[in-house]
C-alpha atoms as a printed R data frame, in Angstrom:
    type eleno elety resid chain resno       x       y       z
1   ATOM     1    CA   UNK     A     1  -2.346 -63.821 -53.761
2   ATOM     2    CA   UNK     A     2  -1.467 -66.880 -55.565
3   ATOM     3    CA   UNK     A     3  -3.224 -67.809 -58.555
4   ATOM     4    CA   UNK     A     4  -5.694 -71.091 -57.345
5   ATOM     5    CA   UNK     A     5  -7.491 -73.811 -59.634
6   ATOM     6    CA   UNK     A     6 -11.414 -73.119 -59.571
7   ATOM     7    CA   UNK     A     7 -12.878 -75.478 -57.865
8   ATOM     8    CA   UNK     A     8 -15.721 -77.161 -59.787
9   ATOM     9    CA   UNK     A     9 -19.165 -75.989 -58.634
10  ATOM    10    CA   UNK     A    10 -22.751 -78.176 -59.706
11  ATOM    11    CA   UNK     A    11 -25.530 -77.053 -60.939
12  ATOM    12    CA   UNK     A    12 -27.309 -76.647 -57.853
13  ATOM    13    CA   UNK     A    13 -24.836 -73.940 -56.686
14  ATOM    14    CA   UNK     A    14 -24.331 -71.934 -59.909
15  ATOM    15    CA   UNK     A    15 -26.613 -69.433 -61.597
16  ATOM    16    CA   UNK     A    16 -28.580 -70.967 -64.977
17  ATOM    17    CA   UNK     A    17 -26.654 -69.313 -67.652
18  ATOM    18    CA   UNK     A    18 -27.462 -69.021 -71.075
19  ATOM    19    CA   UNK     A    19 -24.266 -67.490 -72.160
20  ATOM    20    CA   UNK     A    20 -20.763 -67.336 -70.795
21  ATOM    21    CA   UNK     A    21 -21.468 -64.024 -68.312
22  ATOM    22    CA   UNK     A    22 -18.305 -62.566 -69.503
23  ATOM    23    CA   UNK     A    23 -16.395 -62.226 -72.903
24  ATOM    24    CA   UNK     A    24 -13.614 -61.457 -74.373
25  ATOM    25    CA   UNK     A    25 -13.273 -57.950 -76.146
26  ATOM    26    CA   UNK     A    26 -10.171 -56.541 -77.332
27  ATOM    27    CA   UNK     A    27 -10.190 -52.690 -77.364
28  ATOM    28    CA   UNK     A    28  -8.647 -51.062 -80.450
29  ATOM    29    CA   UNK     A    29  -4.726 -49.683 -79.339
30  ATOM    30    CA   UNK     A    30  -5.081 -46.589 -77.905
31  ATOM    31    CA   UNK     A    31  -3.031 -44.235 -75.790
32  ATOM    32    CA   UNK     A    32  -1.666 -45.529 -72.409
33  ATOM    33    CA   UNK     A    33  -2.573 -43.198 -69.337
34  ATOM    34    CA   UNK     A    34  -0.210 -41.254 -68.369
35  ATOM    35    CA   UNK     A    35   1.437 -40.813 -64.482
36  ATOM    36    CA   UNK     A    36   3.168 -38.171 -63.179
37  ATOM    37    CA   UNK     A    37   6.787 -38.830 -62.185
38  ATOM    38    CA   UNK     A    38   5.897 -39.303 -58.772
39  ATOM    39    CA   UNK     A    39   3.426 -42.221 -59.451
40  ATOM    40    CA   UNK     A    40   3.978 -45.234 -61.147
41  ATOM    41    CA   UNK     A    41   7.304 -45.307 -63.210
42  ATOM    42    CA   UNK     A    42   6.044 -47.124 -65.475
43  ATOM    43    CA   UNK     A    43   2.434 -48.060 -67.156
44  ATOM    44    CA   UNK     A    44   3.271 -51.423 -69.250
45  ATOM    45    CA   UNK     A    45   3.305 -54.424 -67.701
46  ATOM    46    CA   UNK     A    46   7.182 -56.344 -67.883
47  ATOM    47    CA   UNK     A    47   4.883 -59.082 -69.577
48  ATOM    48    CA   UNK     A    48   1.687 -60.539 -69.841
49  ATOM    49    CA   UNK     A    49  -0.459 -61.304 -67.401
50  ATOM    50    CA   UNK     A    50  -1.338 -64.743 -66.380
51  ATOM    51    CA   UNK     A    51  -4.881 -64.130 -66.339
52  ATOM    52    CA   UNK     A    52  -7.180 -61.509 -69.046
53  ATOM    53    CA   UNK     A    53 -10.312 -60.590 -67.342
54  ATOM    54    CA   UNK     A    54 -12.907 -59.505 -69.762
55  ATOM    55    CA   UNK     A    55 -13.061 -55.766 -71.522
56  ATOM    56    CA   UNK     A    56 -16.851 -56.589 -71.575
57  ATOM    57    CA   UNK     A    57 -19.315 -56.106 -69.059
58  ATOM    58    CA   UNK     A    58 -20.248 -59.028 -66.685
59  ATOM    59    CA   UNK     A    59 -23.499 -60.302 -67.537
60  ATOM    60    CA   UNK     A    60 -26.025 -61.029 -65.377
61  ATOM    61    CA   UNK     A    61 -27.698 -65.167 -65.468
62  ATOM    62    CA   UNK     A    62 -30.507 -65.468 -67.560
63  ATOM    63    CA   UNK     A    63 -33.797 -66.532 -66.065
64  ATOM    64    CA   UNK     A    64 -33.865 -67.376 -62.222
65  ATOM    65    CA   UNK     A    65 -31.276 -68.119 -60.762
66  ATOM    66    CA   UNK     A    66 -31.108 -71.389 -58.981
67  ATOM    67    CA   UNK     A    67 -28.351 -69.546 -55.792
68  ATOM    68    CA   UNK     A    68 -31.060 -67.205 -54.209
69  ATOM    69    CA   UNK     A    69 -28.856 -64.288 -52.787
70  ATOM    70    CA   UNK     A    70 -29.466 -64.147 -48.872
71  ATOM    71    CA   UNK     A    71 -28.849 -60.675 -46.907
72  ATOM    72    CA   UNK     A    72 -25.965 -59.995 -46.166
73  ATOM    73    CA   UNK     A    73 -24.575 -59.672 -42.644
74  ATOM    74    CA   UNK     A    74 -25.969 -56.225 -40.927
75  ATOM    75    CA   UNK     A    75 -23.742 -53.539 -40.006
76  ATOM    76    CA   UNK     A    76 -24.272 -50.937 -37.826
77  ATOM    77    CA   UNK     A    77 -23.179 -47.289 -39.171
78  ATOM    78    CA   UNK     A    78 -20.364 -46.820 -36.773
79  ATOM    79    CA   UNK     A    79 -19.057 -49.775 -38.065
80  ATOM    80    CA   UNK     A    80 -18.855 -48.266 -42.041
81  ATOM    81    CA   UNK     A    81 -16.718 -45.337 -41.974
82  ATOM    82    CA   UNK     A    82 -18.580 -42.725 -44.176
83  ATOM    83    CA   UNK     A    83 -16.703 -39.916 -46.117
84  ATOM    84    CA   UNK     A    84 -19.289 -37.525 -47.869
85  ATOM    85    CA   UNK     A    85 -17.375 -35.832 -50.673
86  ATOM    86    CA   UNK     A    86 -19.009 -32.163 -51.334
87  ATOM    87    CA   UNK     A    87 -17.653 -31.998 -54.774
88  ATOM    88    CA   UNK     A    88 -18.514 -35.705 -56.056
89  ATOM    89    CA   UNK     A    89 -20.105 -35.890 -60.026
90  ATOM    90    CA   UNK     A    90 -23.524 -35.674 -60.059
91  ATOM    91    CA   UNK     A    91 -26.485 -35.655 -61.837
92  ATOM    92    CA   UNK     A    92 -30.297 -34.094 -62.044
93  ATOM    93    CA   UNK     A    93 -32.130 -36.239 -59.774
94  ATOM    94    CA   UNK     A    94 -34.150 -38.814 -62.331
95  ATOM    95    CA   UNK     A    95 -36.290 -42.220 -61.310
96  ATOM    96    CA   UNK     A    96 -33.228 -43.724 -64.178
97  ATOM    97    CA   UNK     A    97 -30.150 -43.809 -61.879
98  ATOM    98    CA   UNK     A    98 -28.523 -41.038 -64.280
99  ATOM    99    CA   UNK     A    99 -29.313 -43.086 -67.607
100 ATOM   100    CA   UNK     A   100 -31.695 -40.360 -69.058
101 ATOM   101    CA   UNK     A   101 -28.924 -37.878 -68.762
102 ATOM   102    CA   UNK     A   102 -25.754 -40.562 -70.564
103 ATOM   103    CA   UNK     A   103 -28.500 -41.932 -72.952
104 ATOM   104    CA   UNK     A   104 -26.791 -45.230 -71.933
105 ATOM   105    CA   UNK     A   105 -26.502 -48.127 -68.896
106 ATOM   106    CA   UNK     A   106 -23.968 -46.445 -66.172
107 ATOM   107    CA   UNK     A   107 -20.504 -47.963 -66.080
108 ATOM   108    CA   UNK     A   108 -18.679 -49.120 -63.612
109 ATOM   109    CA   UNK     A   109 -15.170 -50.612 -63.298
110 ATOM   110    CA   UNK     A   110 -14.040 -52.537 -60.873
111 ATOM   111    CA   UNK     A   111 -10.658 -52.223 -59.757
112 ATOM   112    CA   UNK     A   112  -8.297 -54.416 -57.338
113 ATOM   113    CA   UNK     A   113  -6.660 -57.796 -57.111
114 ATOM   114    CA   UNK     A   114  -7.491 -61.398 -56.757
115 ATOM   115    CA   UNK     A   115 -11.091 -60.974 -54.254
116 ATOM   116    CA   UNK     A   116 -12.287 -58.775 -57.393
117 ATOM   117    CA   UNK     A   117 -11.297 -60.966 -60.173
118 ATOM   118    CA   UNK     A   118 -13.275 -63.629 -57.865
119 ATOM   119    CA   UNK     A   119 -10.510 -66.031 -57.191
120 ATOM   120    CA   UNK     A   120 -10.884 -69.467 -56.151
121 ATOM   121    CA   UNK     A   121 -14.793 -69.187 -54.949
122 ATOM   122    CA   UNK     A   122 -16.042 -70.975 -57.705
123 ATOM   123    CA   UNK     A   123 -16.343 -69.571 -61.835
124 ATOM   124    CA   UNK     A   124 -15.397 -65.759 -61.204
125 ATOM   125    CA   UNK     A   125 -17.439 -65.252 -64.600
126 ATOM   126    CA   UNK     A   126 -20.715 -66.524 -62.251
127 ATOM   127    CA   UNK     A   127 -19.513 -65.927 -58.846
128 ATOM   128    CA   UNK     A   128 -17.076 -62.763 -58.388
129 ATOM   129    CA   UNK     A   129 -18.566 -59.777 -56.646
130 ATOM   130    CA   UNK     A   130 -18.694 -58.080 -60.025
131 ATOM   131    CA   UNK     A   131 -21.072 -60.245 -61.527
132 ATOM   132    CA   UNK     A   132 -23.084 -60.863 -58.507
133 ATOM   133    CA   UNK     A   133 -23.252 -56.588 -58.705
134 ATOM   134    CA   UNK     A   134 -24.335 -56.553 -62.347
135 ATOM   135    CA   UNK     A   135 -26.657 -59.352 -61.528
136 ATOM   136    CA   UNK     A   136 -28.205 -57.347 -57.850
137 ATOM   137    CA   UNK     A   137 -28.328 -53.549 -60.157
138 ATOM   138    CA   UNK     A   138 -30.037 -54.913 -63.270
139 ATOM   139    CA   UNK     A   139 -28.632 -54.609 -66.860
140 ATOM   140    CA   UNK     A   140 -30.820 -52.431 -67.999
141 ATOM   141    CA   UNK     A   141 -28.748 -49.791 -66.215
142 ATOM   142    CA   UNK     A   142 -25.416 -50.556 -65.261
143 ATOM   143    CA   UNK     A   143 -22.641 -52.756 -67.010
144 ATOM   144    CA   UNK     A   144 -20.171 -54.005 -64.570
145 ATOM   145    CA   UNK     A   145 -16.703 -54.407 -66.162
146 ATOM   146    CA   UNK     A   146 -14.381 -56.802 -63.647
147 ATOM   147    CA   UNK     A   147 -10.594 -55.398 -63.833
148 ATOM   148    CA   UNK     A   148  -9.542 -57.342 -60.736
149 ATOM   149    CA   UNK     A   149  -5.138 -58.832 -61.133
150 ATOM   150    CA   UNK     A   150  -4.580 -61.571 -58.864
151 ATOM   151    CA   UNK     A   151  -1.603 -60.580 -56.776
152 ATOM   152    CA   UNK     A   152  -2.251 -56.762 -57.334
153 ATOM   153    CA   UNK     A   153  -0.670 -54.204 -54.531
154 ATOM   154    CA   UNK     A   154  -0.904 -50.377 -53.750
155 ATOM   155    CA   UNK     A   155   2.542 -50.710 -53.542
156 ATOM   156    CA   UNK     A   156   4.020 -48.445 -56.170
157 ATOM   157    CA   UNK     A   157   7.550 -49.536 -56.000
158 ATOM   158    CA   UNK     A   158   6.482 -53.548 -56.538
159 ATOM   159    CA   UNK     A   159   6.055 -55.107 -59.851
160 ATOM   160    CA   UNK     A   160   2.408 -56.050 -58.803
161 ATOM   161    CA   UNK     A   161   1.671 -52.752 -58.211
162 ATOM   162    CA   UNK     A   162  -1.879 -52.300 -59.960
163 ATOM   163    CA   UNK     A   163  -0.917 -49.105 -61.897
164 ATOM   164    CA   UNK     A   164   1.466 -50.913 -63.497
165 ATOM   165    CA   UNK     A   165  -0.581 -53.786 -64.840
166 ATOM   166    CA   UNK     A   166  -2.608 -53.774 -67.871
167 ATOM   167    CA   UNK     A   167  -5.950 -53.989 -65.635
168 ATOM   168    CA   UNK     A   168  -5.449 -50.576 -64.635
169 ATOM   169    CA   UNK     A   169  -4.959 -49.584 -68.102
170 ATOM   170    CA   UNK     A   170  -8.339 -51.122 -68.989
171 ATOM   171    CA   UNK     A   171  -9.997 -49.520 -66.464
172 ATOM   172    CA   UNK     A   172  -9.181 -46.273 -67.625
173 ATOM   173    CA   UNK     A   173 -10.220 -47.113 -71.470
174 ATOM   174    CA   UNK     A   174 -13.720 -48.018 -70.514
175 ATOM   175    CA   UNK     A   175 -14.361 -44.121 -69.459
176 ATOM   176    CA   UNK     A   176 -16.106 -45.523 -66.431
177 ATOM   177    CA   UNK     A   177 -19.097 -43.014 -64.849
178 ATOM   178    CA   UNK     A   178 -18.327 -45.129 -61.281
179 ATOM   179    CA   UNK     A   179 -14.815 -46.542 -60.228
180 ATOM   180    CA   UNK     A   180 -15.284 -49.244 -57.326
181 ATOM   181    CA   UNK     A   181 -11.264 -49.664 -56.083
182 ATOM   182    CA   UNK     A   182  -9.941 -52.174 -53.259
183 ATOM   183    CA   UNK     A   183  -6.440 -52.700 -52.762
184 ATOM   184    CA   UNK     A   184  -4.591 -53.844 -49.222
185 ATOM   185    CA   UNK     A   185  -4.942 -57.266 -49.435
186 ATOM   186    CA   UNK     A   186  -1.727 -58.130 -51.317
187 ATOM   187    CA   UNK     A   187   0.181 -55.463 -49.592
188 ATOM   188    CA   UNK     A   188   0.016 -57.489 -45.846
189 ATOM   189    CA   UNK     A   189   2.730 -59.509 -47.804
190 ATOM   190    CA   UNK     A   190   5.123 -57.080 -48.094
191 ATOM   191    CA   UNK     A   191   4.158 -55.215 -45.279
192 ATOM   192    CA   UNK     A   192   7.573 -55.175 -43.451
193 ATOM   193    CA   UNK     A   193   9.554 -53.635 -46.508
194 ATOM   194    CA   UNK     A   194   6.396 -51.513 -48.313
195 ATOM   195    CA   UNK     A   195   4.266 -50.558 -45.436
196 ATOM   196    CA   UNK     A   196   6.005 -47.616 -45.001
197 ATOM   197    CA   UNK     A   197   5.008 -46.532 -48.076
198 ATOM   198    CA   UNK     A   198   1.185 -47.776 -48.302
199 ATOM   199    CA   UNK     A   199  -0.908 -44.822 -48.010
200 ATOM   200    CA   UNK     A   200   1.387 -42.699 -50.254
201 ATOM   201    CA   UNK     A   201   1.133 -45.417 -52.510
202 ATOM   202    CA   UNK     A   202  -2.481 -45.930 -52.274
203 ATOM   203    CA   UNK     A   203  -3.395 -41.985 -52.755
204 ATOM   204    CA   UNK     A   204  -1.157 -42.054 -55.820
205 ATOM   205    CA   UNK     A   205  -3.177 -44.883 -57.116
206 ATOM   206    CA   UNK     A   206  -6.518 -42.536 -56.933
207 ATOM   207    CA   UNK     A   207  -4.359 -39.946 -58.178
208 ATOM   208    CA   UNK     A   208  -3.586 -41.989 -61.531
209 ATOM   209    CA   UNK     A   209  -7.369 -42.407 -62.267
210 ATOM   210    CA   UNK     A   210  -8.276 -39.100 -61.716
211 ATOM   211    CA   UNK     A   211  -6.337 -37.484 -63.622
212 ATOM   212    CA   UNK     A   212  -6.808 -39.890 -66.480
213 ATOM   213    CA   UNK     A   213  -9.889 -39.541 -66.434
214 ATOM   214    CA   UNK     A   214  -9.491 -35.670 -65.939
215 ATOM   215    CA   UNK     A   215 -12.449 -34.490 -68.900
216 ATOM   216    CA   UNK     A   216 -15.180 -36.966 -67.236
217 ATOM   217    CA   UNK     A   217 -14.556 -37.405 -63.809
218 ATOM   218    CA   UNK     A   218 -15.860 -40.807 -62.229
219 ATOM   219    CA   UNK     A   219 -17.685 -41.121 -58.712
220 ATOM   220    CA   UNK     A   220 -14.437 -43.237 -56.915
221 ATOM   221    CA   UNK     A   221 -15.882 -45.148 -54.237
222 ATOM   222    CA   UNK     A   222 -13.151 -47.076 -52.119
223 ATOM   223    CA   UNK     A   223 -13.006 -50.088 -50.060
224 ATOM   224    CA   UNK     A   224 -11.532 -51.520 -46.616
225 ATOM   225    CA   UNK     A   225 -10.347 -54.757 -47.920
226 ATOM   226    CA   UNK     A   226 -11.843 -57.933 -46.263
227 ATOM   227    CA   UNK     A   227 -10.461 -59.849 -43.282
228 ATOM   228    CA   UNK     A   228  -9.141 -62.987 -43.766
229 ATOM   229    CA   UNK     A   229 -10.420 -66.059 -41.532
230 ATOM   230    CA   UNK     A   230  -7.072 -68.054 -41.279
231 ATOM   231    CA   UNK     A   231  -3.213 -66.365 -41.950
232 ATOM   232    CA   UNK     A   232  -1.842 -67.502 -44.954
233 ATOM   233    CA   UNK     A   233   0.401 -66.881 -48.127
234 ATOM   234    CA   UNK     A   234   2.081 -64.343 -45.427
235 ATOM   235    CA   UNK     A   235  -0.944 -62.137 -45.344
236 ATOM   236    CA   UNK     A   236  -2.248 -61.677 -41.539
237 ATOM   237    CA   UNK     A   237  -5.671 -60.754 -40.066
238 ATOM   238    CA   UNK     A   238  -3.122 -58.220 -37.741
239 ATOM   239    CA   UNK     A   239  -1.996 -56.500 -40.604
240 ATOM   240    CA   UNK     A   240  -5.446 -55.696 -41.902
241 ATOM   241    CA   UNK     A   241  -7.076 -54.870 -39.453
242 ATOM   242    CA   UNK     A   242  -4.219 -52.895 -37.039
243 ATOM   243    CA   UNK     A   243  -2.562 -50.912 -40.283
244 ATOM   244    CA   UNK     A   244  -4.365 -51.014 -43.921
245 ATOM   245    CA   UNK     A   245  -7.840 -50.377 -42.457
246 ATOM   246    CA   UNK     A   246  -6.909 -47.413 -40.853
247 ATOM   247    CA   UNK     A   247  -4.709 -46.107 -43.294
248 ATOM   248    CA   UNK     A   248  -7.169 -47.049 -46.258
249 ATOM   249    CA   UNK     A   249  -9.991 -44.788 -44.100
250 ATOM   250    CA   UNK     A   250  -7.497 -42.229 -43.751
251 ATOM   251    CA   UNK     A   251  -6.352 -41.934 -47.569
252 ATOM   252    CA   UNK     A   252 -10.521 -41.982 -48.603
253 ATOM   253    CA   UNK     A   253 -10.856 -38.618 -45.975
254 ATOM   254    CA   UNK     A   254  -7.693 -36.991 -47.282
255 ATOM   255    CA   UNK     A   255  -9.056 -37.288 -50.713
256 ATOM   256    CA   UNK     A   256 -12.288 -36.544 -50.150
257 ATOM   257    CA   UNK     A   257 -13.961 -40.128 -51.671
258 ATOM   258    CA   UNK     A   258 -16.610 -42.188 -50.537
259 ATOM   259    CA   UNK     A   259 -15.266 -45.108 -48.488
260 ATOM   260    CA   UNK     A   260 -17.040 -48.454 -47.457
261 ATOM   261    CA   UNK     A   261 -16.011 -51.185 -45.027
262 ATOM   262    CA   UNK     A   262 -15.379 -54.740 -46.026
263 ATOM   263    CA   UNK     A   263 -14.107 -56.132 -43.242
264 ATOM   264    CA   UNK     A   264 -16.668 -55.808 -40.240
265 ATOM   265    CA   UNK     A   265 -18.544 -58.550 -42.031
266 ATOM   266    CA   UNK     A   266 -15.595 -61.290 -43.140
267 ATOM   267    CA   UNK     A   267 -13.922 -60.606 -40.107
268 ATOM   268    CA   UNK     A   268 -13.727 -62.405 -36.615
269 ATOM   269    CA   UNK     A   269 -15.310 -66.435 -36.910
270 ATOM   270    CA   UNK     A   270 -17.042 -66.370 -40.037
271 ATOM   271    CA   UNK     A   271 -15.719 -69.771 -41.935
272 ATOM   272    CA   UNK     A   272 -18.609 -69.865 -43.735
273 ATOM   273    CA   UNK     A   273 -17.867 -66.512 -46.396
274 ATOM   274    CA   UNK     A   274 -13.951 -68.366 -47.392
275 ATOM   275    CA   UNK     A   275 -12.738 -71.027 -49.149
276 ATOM   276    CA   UNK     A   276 -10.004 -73.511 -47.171
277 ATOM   277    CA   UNK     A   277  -6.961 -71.039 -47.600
278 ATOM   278    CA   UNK     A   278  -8.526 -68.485 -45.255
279 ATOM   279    CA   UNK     A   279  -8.027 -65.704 -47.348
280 ATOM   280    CA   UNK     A   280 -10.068 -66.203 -50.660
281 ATOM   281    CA   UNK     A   281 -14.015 -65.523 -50.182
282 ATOM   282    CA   UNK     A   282 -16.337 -67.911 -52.233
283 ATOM   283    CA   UNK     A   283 -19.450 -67.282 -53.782
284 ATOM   284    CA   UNK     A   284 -21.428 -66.236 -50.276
285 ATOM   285    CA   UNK     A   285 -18.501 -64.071 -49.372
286 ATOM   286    CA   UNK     A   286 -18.940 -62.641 -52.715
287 ATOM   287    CA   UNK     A   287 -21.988 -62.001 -52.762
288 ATOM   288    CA   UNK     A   288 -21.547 -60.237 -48.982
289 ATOM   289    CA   UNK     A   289 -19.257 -57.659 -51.080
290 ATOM   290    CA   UNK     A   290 -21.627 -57.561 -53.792
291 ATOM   291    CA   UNK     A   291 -24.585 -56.275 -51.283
292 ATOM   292    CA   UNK     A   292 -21.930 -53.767 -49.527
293 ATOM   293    CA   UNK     A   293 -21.458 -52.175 -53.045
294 ATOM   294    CA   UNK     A   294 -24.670 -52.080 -54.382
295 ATOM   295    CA   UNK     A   295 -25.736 -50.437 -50.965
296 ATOM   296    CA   UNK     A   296 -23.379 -47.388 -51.463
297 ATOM   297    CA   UNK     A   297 -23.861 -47.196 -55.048
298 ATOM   298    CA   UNK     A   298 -27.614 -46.458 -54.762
299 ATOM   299    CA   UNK     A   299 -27.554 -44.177 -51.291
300 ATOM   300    CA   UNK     A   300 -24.157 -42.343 -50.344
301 ATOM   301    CA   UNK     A   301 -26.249 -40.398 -48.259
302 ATOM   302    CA   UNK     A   302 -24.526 -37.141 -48.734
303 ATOM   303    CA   UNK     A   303 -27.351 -34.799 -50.061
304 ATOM   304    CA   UNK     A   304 -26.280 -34.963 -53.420
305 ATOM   305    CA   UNK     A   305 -28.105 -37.153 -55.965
306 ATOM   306    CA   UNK     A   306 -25.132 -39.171 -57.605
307 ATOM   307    CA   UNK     A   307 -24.938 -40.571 -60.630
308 ATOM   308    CA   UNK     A   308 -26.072 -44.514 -59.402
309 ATOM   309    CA   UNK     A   309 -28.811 -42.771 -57.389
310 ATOM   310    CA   UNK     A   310 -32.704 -42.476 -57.891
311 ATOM   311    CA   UNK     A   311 -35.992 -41.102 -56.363
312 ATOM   312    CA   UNK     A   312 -36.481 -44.759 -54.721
313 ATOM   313    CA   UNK     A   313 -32.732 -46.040 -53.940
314 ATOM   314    CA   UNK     A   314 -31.903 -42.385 -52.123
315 ATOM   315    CA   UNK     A   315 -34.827 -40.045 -51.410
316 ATOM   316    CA   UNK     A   316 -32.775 -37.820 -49.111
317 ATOM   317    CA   UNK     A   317 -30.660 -37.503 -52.182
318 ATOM   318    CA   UNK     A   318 -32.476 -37.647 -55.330
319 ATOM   319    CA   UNK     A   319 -36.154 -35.578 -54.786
320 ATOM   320    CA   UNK     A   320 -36.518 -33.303 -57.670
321 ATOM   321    CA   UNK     A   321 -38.256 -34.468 -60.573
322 ATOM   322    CA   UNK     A   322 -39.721 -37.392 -58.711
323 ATOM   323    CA   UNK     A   323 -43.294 -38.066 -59.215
């Protein structure tokens, strides 16, 4: 997806920030991750990226915000897919979402293309679903870190192909205890020459951060991409909903990760959730993928207490230790 000008928001509509929610932070060299030949052929980027999302975590507004989150749309369970891993990471069950155990906030990396850097609905460093996420979970025990690349793919044979961008690299460095990844969007686009190779593509992708991240394994939690309200930029509603929804579900059951579904609730008339192009979300559509997050990161529902889970978010999960 193209890059798009921000469009300039008032004060009204954004959170009260003290601070710029997002900084900065270069990360001392260290070694790139490594792919197998089958993956990714290669893990540096042909050249810089147009955009460098922050190595810091997103921080949340200070004081109240004046943008009151409102709930998102309900959706029923048959319309979330749910894949219960029985080998997930976990923790001792703990009223601190896992915290006591790190002796640190949980971190969680975001991972995907232009809907998770937050493009075009507004300042992504106020309005992406990443912030909105650290801003819904609290600082105090998560740090959101946004690695979304505009024009990003599954699509291993692509230059956009996230494993091959510098994001993906990030992502890796930060050691993350929870890896949020949603991919599809970009690869409507190409559909006719790469869709053939999509779901390959897309398990290789998981395969990349697991075994990078092979001596502290994160809790991977995958995502249906959203629907778009108009065709545009040659990605079509069709595409999503007829071939990378079912083949995202598909990849998330073969690999035994937790799935959720982004696209019951930006799908069908919903104007309301997108900016004019039809494809990009703004900061209510946002904030609808922020809630859908949040949601699975405190209950997966699988009877094992998770690290992101706690006596109160997930009884049926977390109940030892809880007074």
């Amino acid at each position: 997806i193209p890059d798009r000008k921000t469009p300039k928001t008032t004060n009204k509509d954004q959170f009260k920030l003290g601070r710029e929610s997002v900084r900065d932070v270069r990360f001392p060299p260290t070694k790139s991750p490594t792919l197998s030949p089958s993956e990714s052929p290669s893990m540096s980027p042909s050249r810089s990226p147009t955009e460098r999302p922050s190595m810091s975590p997103t921080r949340s507004p200070t004081g109240s915000p004046s943008m009151t989150p409102t709930k998102s749309p309900t959706i029923s369970p048959s319309e979330i897919p749910s894949v219960n891993p029985s080998t997930s990471p976990s923790t001792k069950a703990d009223k601190n979402n896992g915290v006591q155990q790190l002796g640190r906030p949980i971190k969680v990396a975001c991972a995907g293309g232009s809907l998770t850097r937050g493009e075009a609905g507004g300042n992504p460093r106020v309005f992406s679903y990443p912030n909105q996420l650290q801003f819904f979970l609290g600082e105090e025990d998560f740090k959101i870190y946004n690695f979304g690349r505009t024009g990003a793919t599954a699509a291993r044979y692509l230059e956009q192909s996230y494993v091959k961008q510098i994001q993906f690299q990030w992502s890796i460095d930060v050691q993350p205890d929870i890896y949020l990844l949603m991919l599809g969007t970009n690869d409507a686009k190409y559909w006719s020459s790469q869709g053939r190779n999509f779901q390959e593509s897309l398990k290789q992708v998981v395969n990349a951060v697991q075994n990078n991240l092979r001596e502290s394994p994160p809790r991977i939690i995958m995502a249906i991409p959203p629907g778009v309200y108009r065709d545009n930029f040659g990605i079509t509603n069709n595409i999503i909903r007829n071939e990378i929804r079912p083949q995202v579900q598909e990849v998330a059951g073969r690999k035994n990760i937790e799935l959720v579904n982004m696209y019951p609730p930006t799908s069908g008339n919903n104007p309301n959730l997108f900016v004019s192009d039809g494809v990009h979300l703004n900061k209510d559509g946002y904030e609808v993928l922020a809630q859908i997050w949040k949601r699975q990161i405190e209950c997966n529902n699988n009877g094992i207490c998770d690290i992101g889970e706690n006596c109160g978010s997930c009884p049926g999960d977390c109940f030892l230790n809880c007074s």
